[in-house]
Gaussian input, Z-matrix of N, CA and C with variables (Angstrom, degrees):
# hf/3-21g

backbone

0 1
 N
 C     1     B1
 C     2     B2     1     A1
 N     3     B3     2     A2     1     D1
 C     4     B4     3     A3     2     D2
 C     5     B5     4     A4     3     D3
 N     6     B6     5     A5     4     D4
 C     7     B7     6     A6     5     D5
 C     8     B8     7     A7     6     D6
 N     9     B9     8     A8     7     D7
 C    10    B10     9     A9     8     D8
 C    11    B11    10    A10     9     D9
 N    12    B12    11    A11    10    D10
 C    13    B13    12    A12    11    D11
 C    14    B14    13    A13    12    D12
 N    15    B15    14    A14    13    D13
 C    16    B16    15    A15    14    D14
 C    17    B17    16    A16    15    D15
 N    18    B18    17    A17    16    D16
 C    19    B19    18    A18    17    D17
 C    20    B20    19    A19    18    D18
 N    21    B21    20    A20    19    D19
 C    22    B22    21    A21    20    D20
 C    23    B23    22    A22    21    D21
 N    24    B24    23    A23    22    D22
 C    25    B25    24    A24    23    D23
 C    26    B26    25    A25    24    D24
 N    27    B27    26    A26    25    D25
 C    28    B28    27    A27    26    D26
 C    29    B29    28    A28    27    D27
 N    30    B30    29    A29    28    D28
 C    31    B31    30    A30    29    D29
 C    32    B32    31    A31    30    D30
 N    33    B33    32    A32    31    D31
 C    34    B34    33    A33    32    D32
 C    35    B35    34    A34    33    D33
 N    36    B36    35    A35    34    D34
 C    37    B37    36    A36    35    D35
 C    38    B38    37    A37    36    D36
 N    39    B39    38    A38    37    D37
 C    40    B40    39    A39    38    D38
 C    41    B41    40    A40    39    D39
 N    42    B42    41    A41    40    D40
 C    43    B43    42    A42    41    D41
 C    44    B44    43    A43    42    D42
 N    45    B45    44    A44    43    D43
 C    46    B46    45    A45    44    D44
 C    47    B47    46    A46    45    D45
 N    48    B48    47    A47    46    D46
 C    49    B49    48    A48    47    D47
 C    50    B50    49    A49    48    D48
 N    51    B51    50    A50    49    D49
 C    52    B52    51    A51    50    D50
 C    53    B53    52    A52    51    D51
 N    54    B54    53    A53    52    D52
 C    55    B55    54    A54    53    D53
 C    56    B56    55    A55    54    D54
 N    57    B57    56    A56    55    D55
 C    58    B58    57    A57    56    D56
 C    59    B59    58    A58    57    D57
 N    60    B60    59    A59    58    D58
 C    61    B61    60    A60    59    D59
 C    62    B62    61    A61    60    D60
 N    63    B63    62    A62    61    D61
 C    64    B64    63    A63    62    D62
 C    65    B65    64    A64    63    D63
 N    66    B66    65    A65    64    D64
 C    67    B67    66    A66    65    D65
 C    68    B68    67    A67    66    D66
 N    69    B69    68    A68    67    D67
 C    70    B70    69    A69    68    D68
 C    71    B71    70    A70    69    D69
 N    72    B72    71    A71    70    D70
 C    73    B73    72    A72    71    D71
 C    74    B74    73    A73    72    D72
 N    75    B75    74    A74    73    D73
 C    76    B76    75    A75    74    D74
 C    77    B77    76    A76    75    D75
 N    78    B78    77    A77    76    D76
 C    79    B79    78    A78    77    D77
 C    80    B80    79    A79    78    D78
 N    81    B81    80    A80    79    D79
 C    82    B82    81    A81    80    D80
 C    83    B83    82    A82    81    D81
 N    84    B84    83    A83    82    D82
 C    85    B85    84    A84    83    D83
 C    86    B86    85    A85    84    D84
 N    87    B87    86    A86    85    D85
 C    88    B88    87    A87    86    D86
 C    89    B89    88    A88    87    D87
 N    90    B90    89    A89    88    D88
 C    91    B91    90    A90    89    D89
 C    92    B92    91    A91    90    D90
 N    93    B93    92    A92    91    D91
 C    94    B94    93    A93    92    D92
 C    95    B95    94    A94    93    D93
 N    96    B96    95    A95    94    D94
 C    97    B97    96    A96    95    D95
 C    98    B98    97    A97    96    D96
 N    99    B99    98    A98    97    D97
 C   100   B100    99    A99    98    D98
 C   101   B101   100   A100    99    D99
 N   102   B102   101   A101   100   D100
 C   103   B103   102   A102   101   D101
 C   104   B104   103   A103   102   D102
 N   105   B105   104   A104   103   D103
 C   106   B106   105   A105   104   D104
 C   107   B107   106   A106   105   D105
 N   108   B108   107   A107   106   D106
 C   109   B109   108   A108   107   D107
 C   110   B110   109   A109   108   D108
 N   111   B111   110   A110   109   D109
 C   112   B112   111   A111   110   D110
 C   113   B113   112   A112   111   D111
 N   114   B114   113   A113   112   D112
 C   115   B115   114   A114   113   D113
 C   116   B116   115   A115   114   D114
 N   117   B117   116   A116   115   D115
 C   118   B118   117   A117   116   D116
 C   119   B119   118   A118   117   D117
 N   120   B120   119   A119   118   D118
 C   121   B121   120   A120   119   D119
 C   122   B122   121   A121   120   D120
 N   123   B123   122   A122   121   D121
 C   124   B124   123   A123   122   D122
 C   125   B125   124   A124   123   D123
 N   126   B126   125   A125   124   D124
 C   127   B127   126   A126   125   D125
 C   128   B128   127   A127   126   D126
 N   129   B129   128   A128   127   D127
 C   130   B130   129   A129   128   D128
 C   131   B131   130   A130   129   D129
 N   132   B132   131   A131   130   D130
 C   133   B133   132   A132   131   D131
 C   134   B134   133   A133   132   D132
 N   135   B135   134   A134   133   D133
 C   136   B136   135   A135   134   D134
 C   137   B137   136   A136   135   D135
 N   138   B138   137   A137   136   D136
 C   139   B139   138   A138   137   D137
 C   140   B140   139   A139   138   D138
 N   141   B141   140   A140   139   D139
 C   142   B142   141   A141   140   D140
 C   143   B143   142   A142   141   D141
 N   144   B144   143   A143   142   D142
 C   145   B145   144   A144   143   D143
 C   146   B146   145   A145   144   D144
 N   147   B147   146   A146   145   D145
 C   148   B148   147   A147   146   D146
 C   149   B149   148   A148   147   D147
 N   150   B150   149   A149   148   D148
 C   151   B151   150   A150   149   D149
 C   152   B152   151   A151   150   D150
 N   153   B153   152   A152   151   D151
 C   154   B154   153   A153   152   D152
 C   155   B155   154   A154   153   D153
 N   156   B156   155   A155   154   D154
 C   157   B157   156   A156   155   D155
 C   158   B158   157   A157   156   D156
 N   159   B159   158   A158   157   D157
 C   160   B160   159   A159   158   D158
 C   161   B161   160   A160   159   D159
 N   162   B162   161   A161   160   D160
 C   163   B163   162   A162   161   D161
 C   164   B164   163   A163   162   D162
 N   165   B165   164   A164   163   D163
 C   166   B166   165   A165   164   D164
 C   167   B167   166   A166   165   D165
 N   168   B168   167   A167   166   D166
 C   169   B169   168   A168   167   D167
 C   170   B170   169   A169   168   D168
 N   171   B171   170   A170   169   D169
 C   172   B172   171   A171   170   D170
 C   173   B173   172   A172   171   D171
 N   174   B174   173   A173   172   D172
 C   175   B175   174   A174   173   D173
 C   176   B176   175   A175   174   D174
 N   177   B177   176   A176   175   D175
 C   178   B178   177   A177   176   D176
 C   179   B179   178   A178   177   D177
 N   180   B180   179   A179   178   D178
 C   181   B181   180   A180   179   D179
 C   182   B182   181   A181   180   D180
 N   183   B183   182   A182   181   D181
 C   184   B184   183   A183   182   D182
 C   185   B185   184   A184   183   D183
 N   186   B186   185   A185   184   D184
 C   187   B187   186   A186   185   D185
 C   188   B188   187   A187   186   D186
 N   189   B189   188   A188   187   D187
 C   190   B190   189   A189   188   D188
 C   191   B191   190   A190   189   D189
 N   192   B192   191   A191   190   D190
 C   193   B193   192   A192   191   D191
 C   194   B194   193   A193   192   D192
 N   195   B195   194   A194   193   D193
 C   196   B196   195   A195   194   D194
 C   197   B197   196   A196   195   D195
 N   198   B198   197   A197   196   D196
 C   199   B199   198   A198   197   D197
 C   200   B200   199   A199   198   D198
 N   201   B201   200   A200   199   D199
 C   202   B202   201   A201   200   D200
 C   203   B203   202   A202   201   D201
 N   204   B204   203   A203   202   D202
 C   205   B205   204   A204   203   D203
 C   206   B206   205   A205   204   D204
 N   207   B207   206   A206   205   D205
 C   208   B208   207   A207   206   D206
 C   209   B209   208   A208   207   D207
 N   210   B210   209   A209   208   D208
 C   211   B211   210   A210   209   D209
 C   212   B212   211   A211   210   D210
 N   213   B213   212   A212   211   D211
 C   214   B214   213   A213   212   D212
 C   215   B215   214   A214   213   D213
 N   216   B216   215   A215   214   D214
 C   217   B217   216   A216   215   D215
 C   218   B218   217   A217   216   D216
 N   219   B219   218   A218   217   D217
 C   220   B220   219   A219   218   D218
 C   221   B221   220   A220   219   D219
 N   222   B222   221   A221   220   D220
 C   223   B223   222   A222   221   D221
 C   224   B224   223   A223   222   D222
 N   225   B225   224   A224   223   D223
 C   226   B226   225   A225   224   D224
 C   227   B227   226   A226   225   D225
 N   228   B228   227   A227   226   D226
 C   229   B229   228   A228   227   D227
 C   230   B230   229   A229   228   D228
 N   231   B231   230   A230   229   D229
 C   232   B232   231   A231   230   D230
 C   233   B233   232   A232   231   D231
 N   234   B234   233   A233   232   D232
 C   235   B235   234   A234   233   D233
 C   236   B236   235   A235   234   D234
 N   237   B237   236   A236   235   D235
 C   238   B238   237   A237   236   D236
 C   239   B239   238   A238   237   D237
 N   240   B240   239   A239   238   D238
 C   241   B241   240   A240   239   D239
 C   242   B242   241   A241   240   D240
 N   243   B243   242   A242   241   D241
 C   244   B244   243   A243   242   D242
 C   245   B245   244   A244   243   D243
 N   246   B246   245   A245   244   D244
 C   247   B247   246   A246   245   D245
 C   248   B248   247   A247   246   D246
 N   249   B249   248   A248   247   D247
 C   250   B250   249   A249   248   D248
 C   251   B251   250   A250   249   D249
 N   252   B252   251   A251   250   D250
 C   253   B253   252   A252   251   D251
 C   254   B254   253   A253   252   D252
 N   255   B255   254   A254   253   D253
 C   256   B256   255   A255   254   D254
 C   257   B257   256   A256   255   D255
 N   258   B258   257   A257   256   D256
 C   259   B259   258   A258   257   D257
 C   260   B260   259   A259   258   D258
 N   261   B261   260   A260   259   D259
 C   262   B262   261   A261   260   D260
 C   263   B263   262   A262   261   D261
 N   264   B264   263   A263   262   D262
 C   265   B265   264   A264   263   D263
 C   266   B266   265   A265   264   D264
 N   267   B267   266   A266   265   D265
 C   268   B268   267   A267   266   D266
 C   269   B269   268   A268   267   D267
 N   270   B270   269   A269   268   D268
 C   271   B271   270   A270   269   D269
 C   272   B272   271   A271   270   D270
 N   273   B273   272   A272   271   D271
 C   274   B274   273   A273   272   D272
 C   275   B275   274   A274   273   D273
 N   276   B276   275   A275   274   D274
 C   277   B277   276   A276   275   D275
 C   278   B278   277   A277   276   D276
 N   279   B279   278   A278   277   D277
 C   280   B280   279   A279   278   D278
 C   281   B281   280   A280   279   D279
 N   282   B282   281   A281   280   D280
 C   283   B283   282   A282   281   D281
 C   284   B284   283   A283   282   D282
 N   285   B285   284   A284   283   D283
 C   286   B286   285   A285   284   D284
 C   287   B287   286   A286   285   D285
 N   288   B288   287   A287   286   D286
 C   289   B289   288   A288   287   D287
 C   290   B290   289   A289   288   D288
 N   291   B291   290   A290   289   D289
 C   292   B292   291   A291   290   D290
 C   293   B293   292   A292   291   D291
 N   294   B294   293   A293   292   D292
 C   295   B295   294   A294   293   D293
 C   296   B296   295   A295   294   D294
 N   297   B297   296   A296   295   D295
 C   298   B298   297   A297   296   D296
 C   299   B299   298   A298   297   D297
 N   300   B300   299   A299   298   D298
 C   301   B301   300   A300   299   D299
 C   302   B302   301   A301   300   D300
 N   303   B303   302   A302   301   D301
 C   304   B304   303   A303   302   D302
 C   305   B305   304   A304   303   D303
 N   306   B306   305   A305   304   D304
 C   307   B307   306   A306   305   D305
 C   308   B308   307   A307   306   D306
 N   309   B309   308   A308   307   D307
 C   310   B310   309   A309   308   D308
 C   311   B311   310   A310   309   D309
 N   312   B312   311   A311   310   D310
 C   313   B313   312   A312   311   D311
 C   314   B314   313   A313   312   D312
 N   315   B315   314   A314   313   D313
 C   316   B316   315   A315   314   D314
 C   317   B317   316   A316   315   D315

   B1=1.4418
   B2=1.5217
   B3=1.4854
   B4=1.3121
   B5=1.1874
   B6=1.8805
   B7=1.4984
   B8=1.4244
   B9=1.5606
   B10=1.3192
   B11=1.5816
   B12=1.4204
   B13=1.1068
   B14=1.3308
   B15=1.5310
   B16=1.6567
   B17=1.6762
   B18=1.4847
   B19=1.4576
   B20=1.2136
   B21=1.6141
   B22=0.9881
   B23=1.5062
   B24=1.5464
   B25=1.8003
   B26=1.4438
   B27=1.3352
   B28=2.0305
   B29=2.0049
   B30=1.3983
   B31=1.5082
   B32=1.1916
   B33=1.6050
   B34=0.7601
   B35=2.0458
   B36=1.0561
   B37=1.1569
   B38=1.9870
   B39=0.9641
   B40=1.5914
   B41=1.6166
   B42=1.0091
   B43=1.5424
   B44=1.6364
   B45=1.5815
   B46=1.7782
   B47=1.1906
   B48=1.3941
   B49=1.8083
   B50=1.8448
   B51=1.2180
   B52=1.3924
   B53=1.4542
   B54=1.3299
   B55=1.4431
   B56=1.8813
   B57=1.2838
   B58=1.5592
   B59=1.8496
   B60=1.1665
   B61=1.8500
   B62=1.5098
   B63=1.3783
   B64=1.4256
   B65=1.8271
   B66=1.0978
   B67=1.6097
   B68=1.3189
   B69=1.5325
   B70=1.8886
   B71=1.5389
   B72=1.4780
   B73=1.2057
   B74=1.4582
   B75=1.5954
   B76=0.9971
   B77=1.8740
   B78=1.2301
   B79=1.8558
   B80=1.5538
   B81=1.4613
   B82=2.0007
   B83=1.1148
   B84=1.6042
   B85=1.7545
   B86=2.2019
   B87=1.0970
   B88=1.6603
   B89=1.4342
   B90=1.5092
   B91=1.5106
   B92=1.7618
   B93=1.9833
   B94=1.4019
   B95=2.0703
   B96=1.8505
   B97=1.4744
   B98=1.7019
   B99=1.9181
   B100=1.7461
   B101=1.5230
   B102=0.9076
   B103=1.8584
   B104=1.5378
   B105=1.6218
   B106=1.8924
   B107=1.5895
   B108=2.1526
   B109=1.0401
   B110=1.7396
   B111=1.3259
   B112=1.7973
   B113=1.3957
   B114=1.5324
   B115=0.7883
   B116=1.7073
   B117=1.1930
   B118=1.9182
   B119=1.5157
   B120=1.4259
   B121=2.0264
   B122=1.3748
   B123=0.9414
   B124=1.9013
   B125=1.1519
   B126=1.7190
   B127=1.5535
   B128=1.5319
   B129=1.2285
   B130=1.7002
   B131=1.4114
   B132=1.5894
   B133=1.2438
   B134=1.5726
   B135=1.2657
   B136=1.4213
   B137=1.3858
   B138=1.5363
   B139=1.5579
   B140=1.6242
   B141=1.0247
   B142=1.7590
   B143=1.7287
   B144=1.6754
   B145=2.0323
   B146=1.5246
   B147=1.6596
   B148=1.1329
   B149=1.7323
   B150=1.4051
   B151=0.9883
   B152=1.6471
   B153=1.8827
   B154=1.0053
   B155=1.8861
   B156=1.6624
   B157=1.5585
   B158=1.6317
   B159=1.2533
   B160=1.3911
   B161=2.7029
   B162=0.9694
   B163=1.6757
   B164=1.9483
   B165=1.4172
   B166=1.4957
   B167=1.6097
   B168=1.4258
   B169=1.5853
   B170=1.1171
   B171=1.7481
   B172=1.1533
   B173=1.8224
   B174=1.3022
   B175=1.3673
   B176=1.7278
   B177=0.9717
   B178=1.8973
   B179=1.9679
   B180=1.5296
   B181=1.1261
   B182=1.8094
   B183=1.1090
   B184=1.4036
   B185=1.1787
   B186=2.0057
   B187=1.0038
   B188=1.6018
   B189=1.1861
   B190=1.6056
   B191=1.4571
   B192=1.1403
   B193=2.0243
   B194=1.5449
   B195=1.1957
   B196=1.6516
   B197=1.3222
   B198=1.6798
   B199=1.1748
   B200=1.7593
   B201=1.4910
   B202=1.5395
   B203=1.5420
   B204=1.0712
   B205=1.7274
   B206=1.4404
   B207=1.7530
   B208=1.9248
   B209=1.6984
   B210=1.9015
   B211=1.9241
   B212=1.6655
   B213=1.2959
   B214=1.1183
   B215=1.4926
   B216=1.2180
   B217=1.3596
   B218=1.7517
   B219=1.5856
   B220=0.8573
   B221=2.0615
   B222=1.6128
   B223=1.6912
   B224=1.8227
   B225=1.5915
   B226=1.1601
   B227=1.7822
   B228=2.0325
   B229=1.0008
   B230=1.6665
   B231=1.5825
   B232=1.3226
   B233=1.0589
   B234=1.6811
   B235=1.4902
   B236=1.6209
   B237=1.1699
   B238=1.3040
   B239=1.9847
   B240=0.9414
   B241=1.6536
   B242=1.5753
   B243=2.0399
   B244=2.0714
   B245=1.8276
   B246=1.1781
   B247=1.1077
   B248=1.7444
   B249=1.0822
   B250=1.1371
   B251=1.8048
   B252=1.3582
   B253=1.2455
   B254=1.8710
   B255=1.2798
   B256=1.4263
   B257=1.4240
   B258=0.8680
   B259=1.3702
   B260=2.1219
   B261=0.9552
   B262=1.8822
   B263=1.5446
   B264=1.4961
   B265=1.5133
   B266=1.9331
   B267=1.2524
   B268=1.5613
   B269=1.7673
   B270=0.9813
   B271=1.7383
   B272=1.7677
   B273=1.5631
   B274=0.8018
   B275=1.5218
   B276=1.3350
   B277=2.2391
   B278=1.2378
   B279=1.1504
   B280=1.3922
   B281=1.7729
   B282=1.2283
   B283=1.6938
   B284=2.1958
   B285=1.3472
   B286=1.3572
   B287=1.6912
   B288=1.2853
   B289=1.2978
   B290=1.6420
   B291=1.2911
   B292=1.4934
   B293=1.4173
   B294=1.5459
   B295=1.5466
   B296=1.1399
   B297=1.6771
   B298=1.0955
   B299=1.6256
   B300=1.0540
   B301=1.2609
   B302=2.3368
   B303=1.2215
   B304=1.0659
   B305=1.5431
   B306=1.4565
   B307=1.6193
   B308=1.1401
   B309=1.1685
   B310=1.7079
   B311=1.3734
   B312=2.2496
   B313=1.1584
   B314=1.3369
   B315=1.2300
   B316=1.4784
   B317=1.9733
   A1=109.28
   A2=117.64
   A3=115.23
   A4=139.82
   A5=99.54
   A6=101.16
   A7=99.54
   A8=128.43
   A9=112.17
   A10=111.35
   A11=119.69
   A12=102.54
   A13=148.71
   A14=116.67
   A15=103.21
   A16=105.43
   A17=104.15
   A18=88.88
   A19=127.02
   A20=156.78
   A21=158.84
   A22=92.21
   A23=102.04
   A24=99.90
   A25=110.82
   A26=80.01
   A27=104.07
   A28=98.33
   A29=103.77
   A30=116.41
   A31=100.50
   A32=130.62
   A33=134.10
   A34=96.23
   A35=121.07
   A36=139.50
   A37=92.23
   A38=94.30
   A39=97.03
   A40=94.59
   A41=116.70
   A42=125.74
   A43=115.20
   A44=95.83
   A45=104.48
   A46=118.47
   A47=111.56
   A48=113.74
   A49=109.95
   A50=117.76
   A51=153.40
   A52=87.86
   A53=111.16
   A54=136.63
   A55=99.10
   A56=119.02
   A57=98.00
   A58=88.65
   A59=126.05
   A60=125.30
   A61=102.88
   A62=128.20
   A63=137.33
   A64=104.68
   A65=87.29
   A66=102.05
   A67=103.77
   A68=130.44
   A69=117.84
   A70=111.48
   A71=100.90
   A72=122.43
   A73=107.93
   A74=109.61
   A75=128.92
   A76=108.00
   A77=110.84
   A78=105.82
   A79=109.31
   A80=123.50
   A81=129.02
   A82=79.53
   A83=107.86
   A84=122.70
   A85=86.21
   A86=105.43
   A87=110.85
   A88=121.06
   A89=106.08
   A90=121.91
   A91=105.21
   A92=106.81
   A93=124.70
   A94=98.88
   A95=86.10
   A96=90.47
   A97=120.47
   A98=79.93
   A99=118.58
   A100=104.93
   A101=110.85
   A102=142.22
   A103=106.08
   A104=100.03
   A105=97.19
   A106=89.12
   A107=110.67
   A108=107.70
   A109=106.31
   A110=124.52
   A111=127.86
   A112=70.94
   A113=146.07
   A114=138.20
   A115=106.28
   A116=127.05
   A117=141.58
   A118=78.85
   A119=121.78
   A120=106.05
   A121=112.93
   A122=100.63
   A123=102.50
   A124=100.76
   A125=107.65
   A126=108.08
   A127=123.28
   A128=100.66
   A129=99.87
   A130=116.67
   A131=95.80
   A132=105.28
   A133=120.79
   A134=117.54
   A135=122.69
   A136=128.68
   A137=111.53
   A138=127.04
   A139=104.08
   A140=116.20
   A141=124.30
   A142=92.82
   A143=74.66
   A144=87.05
   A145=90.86
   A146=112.65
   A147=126.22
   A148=128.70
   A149=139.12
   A150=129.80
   A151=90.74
   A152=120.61
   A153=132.40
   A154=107.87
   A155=85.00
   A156=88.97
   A157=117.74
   A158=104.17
   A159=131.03
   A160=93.32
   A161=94.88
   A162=105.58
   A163=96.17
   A164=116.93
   A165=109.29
   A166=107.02
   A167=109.22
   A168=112.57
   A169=141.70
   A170=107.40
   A171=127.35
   A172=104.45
   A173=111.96
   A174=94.08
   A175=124.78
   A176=133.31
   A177=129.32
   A178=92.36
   A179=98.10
   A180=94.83
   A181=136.23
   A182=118.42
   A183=118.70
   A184=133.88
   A185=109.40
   A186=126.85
   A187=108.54
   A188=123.09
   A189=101.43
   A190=124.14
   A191=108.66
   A192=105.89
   A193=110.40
   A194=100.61
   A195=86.86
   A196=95.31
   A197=138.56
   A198=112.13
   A199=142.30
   A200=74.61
   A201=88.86
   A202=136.66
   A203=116.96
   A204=123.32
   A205=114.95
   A206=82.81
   A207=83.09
   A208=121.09
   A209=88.83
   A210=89.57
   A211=92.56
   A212=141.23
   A213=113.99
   A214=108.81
   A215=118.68
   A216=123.31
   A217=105.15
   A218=124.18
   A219=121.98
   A220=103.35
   A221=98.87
   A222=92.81
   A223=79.95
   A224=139.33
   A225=125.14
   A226=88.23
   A227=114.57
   A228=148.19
   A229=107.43
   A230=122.53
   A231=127.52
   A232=112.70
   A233=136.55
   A234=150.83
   A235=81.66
   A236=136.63
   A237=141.53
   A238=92.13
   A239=116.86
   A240=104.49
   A241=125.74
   A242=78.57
   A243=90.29
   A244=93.23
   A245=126.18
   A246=88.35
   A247=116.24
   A248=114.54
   A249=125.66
   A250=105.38
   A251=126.44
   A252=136.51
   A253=91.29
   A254=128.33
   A255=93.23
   A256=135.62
   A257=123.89
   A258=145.31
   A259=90.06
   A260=103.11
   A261=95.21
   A262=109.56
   A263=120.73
   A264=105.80
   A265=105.85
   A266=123.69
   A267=114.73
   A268=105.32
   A269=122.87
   A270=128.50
   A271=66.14
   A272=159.15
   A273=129.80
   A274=124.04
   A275=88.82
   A276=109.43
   A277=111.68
   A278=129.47
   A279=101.50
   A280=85.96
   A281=109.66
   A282=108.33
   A283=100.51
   A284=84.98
   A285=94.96
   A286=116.59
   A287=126.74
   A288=117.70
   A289=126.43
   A290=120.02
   A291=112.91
   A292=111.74
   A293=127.01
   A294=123.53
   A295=114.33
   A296=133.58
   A297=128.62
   A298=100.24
   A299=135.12
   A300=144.61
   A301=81.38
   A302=118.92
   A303=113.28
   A304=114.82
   A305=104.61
   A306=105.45
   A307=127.18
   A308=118.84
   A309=143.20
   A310=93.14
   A311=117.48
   A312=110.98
   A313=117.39
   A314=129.37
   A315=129.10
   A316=121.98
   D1=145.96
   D2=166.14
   D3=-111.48
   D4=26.63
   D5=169.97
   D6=87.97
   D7=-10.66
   D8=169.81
   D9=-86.23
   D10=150.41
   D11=157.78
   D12=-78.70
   D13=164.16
   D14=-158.85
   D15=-97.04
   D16=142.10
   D17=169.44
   D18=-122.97
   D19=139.67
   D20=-134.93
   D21=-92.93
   D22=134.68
   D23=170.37
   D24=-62.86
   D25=151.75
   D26=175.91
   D27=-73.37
   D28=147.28
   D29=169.58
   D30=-66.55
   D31=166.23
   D32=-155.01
   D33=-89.85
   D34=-20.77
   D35=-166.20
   D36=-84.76
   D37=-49.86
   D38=-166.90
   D39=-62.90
   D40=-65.16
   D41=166.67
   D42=-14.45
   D43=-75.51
   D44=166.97
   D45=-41.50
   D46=-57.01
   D47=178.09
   D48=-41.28
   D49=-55.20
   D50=161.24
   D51=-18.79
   D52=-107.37
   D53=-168.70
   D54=-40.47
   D55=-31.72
   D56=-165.84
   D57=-93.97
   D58=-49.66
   D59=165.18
   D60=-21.92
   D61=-64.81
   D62=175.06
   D63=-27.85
   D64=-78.35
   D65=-164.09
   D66=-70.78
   D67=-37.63
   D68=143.23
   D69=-11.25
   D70=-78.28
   D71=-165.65
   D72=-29.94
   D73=-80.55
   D74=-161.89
   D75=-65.02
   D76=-57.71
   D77=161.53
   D78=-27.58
   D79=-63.14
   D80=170.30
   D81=-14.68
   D82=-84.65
   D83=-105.34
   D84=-70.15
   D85=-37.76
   D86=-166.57
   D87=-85.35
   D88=-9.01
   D89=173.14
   D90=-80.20
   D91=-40.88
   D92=-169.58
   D93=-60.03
   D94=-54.87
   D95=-175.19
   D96=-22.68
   D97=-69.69
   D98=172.57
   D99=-17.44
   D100=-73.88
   D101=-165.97
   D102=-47.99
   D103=-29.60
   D104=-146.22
   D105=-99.30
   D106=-35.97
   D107=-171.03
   D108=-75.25
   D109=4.90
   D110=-156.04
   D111=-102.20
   D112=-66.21
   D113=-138.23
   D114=-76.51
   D115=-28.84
   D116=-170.36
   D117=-74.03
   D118=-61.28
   D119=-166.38
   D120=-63.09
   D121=-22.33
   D122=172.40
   D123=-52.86
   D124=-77.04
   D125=-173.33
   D126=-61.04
   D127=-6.44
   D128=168.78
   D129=-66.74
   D130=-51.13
   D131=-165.51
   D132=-80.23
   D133=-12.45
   D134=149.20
   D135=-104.23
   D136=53.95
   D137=146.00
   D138=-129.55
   D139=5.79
   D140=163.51
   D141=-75.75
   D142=142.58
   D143=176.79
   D144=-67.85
   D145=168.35
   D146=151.37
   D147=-32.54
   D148=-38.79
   D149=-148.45
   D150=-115.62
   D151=-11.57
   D152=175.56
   D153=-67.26
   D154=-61.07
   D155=-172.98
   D156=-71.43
   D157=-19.82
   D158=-168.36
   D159=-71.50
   D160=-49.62
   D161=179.42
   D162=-78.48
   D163=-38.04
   D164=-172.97
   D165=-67.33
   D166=-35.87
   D167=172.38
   D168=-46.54
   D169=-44.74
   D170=-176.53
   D171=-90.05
   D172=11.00
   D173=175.60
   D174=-90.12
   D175=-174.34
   D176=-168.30
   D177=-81.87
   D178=-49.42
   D179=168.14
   D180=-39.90
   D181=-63.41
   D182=168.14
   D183=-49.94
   D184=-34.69
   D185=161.85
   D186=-62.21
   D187=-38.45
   D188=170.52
   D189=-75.01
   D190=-28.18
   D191=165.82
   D192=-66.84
   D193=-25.92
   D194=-179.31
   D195=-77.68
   D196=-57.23
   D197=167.02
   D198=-4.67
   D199=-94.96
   D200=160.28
   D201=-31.32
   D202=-54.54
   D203=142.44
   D204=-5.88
   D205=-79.34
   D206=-169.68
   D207=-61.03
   D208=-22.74
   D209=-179.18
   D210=-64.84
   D211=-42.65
   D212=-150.41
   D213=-100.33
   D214=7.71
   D215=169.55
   D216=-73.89
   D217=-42.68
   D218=-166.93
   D219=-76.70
   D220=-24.43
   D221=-153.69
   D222=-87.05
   D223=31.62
   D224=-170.19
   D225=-97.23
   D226=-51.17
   D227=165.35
   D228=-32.69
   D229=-47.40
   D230=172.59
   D231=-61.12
   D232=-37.80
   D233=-135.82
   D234=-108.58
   D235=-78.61
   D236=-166.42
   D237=-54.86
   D238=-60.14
   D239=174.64
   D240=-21.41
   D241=-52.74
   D242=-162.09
   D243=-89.95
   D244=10.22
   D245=153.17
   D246=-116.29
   D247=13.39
   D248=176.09
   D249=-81.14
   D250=-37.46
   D251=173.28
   D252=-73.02
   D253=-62.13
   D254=-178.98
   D255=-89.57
   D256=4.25
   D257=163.92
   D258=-64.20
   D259=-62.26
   D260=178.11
   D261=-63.56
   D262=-56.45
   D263=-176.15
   D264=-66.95
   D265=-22.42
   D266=168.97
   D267=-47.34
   D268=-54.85
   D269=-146.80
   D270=-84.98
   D271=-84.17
   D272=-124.38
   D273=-75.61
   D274=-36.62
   D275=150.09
   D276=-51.19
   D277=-35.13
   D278=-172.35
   D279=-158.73
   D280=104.69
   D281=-170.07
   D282=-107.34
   D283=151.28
   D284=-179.19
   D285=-35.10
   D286=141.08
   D287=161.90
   D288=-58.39
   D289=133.40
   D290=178.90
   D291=-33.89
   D292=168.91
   D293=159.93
   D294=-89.55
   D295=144.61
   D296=-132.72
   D297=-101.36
   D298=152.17
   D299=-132.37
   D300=-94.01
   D301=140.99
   D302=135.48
   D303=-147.48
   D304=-177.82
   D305=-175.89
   D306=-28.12
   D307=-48.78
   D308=-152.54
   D309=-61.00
   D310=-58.75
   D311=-171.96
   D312=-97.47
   D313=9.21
   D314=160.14
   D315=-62.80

């Protein structure tokens, strides 16, 4: 032994919960990124003079961030979904323990 402590494996359910929290996580953290960097081109793009921002608009380029925008407005709606679907199959994998019996409710 090396003095670490041991820990009992996770159920296979607890695990899942695990693994989909993970990828929660990480979807947040890159949606937040998303959000913070959408929000810096905004302000970029309105300290361009008029005829600056006015030529940056009309390019294929902008038209694809604005795209993109709306995809990730909708995949924010997907992310809050999927964890709402595992957050429900977690409790059904592995659901709270009953409350423990005392006098009062016997």
């Amino acid at each position: 032994m090396s003095g670490e402590s041991e820990q009992q494996p996770a159920s296979s359910g607890n695990l899942a919960y695990e693994q989909a929290r993970l990828a929660y996580n990480i979807i947040q953290a890159l949606l937040e990124h998303t959000r913070v960097t959408q929000d810096l081109v905004a302000l970029m793009a309105s300290a361009l003079g008029d005829d600056t921002q006015e030529a940056l608009v009309n390019t294929p380029h902008w038209a694809a961030y604005m795209d993109s925008r709306r995809v990730l407005e909708q995949t924010r709606k997907d992310v809050e979904t999927f964890a709402q679907v595992w957050t429900r199959l977690a409790e059904e994998l592995d659901p709270p323990p009953p409350p423990a019996e005392t006098a009062e409710t016997r």
